[in-house]
OpenMM code with the backbone's topology and positions (N, CA, C; nanometers):
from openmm import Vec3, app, unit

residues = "UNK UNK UNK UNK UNK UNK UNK UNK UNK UNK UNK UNK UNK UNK UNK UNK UNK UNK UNK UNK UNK UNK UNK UNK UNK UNK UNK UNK UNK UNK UNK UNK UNK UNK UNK UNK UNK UNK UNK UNK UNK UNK UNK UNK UNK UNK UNK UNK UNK UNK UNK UNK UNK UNK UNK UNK UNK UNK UNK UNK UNK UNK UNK UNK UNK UNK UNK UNK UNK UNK UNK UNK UNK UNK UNK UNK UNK UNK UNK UNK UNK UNK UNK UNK UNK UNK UNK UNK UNK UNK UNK UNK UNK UNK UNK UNK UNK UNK UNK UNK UNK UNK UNK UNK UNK UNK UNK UNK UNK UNK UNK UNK UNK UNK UNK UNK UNK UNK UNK UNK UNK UNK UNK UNK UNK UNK UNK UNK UNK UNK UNK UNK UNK UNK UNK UNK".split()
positions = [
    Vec3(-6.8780, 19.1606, 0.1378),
    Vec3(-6.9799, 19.1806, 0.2384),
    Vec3(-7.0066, 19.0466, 0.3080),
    Vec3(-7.0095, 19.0738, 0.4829),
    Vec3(-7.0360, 18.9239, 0.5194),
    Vec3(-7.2007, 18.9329, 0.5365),
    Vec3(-7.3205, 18.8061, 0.4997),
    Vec3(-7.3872, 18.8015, 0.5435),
    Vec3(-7.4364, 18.7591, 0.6720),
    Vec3(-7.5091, 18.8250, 0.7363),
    Vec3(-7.5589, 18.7779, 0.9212),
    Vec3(-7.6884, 18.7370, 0.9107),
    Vec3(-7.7557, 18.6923, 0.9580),
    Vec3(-7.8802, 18.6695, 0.9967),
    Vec3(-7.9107, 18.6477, 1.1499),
    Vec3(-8.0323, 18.6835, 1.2178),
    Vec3(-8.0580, 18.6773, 1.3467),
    Vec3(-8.1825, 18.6683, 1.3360),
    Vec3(-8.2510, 18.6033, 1.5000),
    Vec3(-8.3799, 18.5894, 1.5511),
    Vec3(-8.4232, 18.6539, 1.6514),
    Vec3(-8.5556, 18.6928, 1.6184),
    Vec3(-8.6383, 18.7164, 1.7575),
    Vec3(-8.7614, 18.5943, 1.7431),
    Vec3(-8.7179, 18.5771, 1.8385),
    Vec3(-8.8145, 18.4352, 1.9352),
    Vec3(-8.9105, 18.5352, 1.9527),
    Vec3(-9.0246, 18.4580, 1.9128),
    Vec3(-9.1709, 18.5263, 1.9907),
    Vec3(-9.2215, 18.4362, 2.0654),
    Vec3(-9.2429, 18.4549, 2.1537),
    Vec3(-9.3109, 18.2985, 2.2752),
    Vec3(-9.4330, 18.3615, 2.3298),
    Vec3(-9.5551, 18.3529, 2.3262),
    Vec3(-9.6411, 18.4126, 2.4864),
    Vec3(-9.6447, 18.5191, 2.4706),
    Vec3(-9.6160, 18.6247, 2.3621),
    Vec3(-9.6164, 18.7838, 2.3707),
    Vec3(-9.4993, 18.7785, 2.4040),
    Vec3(-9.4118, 18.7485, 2.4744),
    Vec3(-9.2521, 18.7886, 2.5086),
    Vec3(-9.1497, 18.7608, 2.3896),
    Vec3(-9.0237, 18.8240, 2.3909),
    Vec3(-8.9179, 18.8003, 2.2848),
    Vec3(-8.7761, 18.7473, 2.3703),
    Vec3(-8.7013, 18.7095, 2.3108),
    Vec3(-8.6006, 18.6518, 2.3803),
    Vec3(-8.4521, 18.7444, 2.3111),
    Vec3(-8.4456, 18.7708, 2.4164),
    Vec3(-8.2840, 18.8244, 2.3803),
    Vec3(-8.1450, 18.7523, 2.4237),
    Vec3(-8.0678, 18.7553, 2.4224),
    Vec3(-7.9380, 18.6501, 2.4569),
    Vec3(-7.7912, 18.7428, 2.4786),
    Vec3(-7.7452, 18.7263, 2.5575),
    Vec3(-7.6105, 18.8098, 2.5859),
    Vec3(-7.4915, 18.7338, 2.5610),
    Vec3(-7.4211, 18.7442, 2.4464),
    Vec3(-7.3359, 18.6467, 2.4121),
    Vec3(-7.2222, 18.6768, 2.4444),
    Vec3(-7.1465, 18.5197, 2.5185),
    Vec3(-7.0133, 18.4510, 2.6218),
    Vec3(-6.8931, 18.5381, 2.5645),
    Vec3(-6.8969, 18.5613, 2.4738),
    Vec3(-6.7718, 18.6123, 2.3843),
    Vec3(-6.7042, 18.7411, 2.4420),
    Vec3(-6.5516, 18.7848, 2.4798),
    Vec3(-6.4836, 18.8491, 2.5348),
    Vec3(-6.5303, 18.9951, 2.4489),
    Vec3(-6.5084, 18.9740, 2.2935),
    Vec3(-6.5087, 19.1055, 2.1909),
    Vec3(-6.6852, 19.1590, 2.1751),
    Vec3(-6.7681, 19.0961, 2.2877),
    Vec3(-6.9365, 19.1217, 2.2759),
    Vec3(-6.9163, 19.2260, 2.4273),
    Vec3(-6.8477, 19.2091, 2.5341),
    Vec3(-6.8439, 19.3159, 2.6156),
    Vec3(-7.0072, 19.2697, 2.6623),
    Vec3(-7.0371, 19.1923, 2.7052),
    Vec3(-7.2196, 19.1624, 2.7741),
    Vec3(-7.2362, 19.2196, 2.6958),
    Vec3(-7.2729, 19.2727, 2.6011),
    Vec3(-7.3705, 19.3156, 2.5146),
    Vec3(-7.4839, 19.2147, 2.4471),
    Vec3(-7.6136, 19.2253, 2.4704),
    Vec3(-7.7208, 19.1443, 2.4185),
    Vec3(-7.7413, 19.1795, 2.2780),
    Vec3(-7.8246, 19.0585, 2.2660),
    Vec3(-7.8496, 19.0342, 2.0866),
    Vec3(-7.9404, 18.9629, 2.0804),
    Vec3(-7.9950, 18.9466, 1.9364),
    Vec3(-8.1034, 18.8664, 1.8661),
    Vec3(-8.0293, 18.7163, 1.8202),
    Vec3(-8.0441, 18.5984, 1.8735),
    Vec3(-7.9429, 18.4868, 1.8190),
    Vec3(-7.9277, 18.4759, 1.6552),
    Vec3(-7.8219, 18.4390, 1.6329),
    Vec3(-7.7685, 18.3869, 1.4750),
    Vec3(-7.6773, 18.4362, 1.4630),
    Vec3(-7.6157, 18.4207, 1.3250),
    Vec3(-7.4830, 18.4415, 1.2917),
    Vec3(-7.4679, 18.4415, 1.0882),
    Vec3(-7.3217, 18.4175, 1.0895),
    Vec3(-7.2762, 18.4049, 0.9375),
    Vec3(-7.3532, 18.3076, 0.8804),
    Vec3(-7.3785, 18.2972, 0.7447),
    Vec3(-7.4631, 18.2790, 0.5991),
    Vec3(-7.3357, 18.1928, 0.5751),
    Vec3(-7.3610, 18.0318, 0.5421),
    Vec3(-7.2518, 17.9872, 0.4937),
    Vec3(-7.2997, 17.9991, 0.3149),
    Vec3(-7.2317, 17.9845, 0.2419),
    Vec3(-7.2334, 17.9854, 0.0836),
    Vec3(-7.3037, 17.9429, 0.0488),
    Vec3(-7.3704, 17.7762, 0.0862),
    Vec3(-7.4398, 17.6776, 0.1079),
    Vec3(-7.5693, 17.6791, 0.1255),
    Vec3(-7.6077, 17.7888, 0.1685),
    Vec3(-7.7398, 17.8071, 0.2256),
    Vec3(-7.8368, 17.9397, 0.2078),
    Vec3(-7.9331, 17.9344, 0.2414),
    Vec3(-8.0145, 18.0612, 0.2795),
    Vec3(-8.0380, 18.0941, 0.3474),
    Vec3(-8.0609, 18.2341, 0.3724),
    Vec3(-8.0286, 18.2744, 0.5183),
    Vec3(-8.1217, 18.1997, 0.6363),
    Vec3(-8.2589, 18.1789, 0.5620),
    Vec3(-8.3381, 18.0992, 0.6077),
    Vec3(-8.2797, 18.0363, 0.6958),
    Vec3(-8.2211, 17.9415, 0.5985),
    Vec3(-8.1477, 17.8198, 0.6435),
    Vec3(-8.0851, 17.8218, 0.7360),
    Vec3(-7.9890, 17.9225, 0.7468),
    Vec3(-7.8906, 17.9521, 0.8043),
    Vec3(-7.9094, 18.0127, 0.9788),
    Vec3(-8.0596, 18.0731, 0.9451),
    Vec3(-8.1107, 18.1255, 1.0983),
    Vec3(-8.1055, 17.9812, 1.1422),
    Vec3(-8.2165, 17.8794, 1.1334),
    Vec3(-8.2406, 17.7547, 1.1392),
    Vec3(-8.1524, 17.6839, 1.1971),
    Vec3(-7.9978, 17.6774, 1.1428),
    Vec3(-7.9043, 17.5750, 1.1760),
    Vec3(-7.8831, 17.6688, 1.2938),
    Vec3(-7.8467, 17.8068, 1.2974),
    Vec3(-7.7805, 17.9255, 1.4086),
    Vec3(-7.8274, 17.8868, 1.5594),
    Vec3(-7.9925, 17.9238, 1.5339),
    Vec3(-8.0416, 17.8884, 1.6313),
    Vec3(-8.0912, 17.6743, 1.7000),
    Vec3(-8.0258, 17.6193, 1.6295),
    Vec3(-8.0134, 17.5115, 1.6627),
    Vec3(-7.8721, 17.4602, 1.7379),
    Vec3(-7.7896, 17.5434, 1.6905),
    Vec3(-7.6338, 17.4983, 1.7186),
    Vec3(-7.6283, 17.5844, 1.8354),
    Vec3(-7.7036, 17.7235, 1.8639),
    Vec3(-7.6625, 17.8051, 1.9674),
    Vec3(-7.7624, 17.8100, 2.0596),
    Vec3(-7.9113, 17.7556, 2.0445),
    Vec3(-7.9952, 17.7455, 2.1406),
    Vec3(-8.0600, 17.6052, 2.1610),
    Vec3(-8.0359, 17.5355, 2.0460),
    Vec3(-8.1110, 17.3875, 2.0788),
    Vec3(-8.2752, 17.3701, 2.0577),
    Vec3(-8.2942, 17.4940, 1.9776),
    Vec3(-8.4082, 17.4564, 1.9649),
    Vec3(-8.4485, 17.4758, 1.8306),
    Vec3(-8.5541, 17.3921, 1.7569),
    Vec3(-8.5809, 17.4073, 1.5948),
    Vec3(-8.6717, 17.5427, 1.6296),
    Vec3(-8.6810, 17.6620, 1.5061),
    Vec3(-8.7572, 17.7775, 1.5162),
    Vec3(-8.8456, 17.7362, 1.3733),
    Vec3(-8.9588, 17.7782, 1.3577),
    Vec3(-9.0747, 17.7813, 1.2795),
    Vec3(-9.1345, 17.9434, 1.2525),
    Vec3(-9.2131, 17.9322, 1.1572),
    Vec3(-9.2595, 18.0744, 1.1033),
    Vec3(-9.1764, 18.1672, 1.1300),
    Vec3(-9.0839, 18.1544, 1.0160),
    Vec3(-8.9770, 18.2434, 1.0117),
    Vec3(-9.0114, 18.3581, 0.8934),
    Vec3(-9.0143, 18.4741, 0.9471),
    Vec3(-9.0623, 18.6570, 0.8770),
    Vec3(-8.9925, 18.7300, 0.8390),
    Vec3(-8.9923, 18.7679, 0.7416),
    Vec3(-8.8443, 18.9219, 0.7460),
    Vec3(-8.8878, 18.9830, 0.8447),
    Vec3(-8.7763, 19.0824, 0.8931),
    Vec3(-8.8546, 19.1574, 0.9879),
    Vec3(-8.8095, 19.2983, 0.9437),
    Vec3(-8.6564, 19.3113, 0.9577),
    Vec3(-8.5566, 19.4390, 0.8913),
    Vec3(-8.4322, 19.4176, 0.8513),
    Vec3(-8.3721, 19.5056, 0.8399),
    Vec3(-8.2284, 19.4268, 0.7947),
    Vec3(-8.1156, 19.6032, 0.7962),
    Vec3(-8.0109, 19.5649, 0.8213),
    Vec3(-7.8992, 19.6630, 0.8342),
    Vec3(-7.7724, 19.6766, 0.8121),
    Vec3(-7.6874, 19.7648, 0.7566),
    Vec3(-7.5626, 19.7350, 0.7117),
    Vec3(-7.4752, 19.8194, 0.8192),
    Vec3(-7.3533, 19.7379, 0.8799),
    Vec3(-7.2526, 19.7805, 1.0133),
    Vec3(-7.1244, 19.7441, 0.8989),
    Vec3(-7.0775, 19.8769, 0.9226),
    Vec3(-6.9768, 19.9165, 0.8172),
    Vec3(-6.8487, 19.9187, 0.9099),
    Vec3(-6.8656, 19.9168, 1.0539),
    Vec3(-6.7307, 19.9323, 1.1422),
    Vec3(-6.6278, 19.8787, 1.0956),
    Vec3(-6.6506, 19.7742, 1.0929),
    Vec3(-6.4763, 19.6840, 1.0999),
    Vec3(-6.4760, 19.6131, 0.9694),
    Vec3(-6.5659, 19.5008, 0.9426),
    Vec3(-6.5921, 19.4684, 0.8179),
    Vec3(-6.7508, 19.5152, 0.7116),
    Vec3(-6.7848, 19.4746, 0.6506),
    Vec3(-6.9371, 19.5648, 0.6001),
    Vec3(-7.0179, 19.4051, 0.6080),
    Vec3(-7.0677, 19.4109, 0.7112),
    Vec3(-7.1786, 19.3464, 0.7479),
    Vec3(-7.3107, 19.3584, 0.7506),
    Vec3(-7.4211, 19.2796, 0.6420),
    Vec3(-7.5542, 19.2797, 0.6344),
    Vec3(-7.6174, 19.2028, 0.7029),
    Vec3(-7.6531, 19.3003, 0.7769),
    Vec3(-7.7318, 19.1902, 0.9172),
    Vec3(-7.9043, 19.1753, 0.8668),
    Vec3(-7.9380, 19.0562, 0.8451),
    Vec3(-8.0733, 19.0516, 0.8336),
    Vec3(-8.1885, 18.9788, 0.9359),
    Vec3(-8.2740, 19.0394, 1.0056),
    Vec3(-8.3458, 19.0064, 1.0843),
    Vec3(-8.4793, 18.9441, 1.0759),
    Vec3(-8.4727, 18.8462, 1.1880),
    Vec3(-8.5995, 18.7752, 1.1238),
    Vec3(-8.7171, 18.7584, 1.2221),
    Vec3(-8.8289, 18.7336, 1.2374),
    Vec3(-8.9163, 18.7070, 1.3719),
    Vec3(-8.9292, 18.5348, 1.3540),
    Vec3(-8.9528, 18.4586, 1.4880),
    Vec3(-8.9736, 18.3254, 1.4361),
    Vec3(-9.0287, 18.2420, 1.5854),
    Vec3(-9.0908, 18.1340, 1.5256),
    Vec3(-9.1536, 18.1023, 1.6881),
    Vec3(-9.1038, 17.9710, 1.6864),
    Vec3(-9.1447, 17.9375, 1.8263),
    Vec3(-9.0564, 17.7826, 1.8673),
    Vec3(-9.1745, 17.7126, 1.9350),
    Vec3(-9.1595, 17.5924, 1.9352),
    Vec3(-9.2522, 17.4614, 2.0683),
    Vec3(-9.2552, 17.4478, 2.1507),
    Vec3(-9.0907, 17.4851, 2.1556),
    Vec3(-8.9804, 17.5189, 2.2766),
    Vec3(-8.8989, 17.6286, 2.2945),
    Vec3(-8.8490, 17.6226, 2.4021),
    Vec3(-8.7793, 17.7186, 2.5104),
    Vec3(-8.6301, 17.6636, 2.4625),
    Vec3(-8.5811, 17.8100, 2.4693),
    Vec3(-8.4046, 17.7513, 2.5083),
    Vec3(-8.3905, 17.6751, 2.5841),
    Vec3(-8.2550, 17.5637, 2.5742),
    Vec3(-8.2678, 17.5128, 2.6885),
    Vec3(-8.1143, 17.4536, 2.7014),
    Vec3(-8.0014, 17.4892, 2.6196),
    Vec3(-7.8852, 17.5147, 2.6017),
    Vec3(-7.8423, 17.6526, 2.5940),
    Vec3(-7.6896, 17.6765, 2.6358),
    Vec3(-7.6530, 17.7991, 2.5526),
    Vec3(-7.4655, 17.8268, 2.5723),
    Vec3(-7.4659, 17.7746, 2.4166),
    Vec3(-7.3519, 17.7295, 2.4006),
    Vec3(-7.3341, 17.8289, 2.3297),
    Vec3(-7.4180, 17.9702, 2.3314),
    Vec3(-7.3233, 18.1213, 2.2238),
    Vec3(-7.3187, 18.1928, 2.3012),
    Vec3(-7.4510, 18.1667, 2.4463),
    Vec3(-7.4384, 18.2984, 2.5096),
    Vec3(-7.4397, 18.2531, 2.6950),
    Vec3(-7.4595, 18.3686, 2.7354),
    Vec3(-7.3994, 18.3528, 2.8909),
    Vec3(-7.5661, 18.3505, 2.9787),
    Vec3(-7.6569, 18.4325, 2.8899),
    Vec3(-7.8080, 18.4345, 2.9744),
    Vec3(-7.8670, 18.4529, 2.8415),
    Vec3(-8.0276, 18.3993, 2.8555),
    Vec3(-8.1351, 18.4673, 2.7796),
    Vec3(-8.1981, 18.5495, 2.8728),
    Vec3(-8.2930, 18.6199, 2.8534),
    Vec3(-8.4078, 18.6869, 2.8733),
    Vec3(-8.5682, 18.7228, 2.8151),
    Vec3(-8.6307, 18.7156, 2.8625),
    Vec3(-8.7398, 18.7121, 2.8429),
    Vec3(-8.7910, 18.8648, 2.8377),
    Vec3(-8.8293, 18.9253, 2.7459),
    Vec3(-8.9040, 19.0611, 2.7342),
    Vec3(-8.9614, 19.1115, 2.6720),
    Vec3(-8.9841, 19.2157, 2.6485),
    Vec3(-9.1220, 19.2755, 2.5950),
    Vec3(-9.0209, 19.3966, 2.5331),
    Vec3(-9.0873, 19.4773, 2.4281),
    Vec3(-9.0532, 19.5822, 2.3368),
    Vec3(-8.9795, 19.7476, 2.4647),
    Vec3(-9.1331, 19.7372, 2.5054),
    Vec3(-9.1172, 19.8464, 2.6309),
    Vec3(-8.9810, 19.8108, 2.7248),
    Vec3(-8.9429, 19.7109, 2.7407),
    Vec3(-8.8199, 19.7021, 2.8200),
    Vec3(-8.6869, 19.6574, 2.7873),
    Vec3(-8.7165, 19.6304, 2.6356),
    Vec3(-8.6120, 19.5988, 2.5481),
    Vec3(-8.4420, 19.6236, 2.6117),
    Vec3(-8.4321, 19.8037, 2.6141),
    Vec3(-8.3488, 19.8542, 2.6330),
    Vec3(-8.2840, 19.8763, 2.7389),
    Vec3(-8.3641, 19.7656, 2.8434),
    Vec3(-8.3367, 19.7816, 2.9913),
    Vec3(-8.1472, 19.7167, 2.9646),
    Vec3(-8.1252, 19.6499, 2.8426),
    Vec3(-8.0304, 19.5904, 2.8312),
    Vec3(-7.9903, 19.6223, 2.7185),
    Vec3(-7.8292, 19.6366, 2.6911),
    Vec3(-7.6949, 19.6818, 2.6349),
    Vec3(-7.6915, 19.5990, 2.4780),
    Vec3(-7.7219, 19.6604, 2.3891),
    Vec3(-7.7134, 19.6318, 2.2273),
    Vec3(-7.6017, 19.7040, 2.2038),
    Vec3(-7.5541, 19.6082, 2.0544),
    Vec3(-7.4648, 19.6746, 2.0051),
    Vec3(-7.5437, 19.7843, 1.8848),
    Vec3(-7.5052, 19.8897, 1.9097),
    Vec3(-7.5541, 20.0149, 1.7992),
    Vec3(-7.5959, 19.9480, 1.6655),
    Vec3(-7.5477, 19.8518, 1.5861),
    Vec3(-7.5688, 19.7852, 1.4920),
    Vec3(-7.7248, 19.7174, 1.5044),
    Vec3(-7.7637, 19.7105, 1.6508),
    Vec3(-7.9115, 19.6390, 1.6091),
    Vec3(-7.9822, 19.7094, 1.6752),
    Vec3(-7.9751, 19.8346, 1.6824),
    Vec3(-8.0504, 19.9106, 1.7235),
    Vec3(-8.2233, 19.9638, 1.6241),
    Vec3(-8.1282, 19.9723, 1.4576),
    Vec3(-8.2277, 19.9786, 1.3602),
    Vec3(-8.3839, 19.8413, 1.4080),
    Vec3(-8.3007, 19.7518, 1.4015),
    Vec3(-8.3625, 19.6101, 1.4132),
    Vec3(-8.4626, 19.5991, 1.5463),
    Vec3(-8.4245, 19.6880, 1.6491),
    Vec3(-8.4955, 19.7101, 1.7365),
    Vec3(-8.6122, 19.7799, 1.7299),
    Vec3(-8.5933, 19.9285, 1.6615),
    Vec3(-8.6972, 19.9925, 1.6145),
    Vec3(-8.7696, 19.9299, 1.5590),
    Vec3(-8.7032, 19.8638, 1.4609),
    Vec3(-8.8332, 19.8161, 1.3483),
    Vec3(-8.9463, 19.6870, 1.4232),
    Vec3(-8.8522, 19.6419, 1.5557),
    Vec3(-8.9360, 19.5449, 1.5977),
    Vec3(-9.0226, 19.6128, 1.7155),
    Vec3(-9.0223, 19.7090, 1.7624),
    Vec3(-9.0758, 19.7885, 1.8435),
    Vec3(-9.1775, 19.8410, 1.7967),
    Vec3(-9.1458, 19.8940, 1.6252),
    Vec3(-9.2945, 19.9639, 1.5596),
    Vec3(-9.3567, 19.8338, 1.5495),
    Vec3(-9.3482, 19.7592, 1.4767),
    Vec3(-9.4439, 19.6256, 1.4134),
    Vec3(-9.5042, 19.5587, 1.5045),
    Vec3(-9.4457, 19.5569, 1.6660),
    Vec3(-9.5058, 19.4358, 1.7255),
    Vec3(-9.6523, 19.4783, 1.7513),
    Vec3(-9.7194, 19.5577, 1.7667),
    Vec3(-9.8696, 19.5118, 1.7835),
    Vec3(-9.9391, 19.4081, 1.6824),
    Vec3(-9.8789, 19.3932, 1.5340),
    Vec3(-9.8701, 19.3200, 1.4220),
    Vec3(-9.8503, 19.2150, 1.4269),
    Vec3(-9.7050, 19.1800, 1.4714),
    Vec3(-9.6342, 19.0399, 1.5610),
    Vec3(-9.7223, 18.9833, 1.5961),
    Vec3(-9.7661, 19.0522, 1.7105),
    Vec3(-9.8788, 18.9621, 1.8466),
    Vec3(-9.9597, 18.8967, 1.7853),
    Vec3(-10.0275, 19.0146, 1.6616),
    Vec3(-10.1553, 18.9511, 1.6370),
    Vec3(-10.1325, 18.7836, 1.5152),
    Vec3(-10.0393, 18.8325, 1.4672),
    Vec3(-10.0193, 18.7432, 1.3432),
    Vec3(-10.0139, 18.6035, 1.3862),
    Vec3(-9.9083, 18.6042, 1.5636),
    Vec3(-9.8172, 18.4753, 1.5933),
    Vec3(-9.8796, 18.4316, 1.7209),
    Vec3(-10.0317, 18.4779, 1.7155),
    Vec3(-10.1550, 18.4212, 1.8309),
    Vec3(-10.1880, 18.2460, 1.8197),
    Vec3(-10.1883, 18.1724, 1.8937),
    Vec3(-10.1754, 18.0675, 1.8470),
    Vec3(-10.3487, 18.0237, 1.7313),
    Vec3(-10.3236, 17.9562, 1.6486),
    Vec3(-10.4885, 17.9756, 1.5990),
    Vec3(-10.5610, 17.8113, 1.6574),
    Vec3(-10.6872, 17.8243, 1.7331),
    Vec3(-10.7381, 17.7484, 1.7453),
    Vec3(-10.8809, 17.7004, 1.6913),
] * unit.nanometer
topology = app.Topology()
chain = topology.addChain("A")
for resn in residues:
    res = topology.addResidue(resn, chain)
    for name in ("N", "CA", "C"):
        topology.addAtom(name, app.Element.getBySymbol(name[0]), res)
């Protein structure tokens, strides 16, 4: 089984999605991250993902859901919510980000595999909002 891990950026009430450069992604958007090296936790591993592919360090990192894509190889994709200081501001995995909200999520092309991950972030976010309000 390979392990995956991915992010949703929470910024401002908005989430960030990313459409990654890659020929075998077909534009298809996603939550950033990738493979679990041996080495690490997935934690970890979101952490370095989204540093190497967006440039930015992520903080308050959540389970969020998690899913198994049995297509080609059996992949456990685990999802995470997580907030930043900063904004993307590289993007050396993917071709665009976007900025959106739950309700318009689907205005854009997922692969069936994170569709679960979608739901689950679609039910929870009134939860999200409240949790990742900044506290003053």
């Amino acid at each position: 089984m390979i392990e995956v891990v991915c992010g949703v950026l929470i910024i401002d009430g908005k989430l960030m999605i990313a459409q990654r450069k890659s020929a075998v992604s077909n534009g298809k958007f996603e939550f950033p991250g990738g493979k679990v090296e041996s080495c690490e936790t997935k934690e970890e591993a979101l952490i370095r993902e989204w540093k190497e592919e967006c440039g930015i360090d992520i903080e308050n990192i959540a389970f969020l859901a998690s899913n198994i894509d049995y297509q080609e190889d059996e992949i456990h994709l685990t999802c995470y919510t997580c907030t930043s200081r900063q904004k993307p501001i590289v993007m050396n995995a993917h071709s665009q980000y976007v900025w959106t909200t739950p309700e318009h999520i689907y205005d854009y092309d997922f692969f069936d595999s994170d569709h679960p991950l979608v739901e689950a972030l679609k039910e929870k976010w009134p939860c999200l909002i409240e949790r990742m309000k900044p506290k003053y």
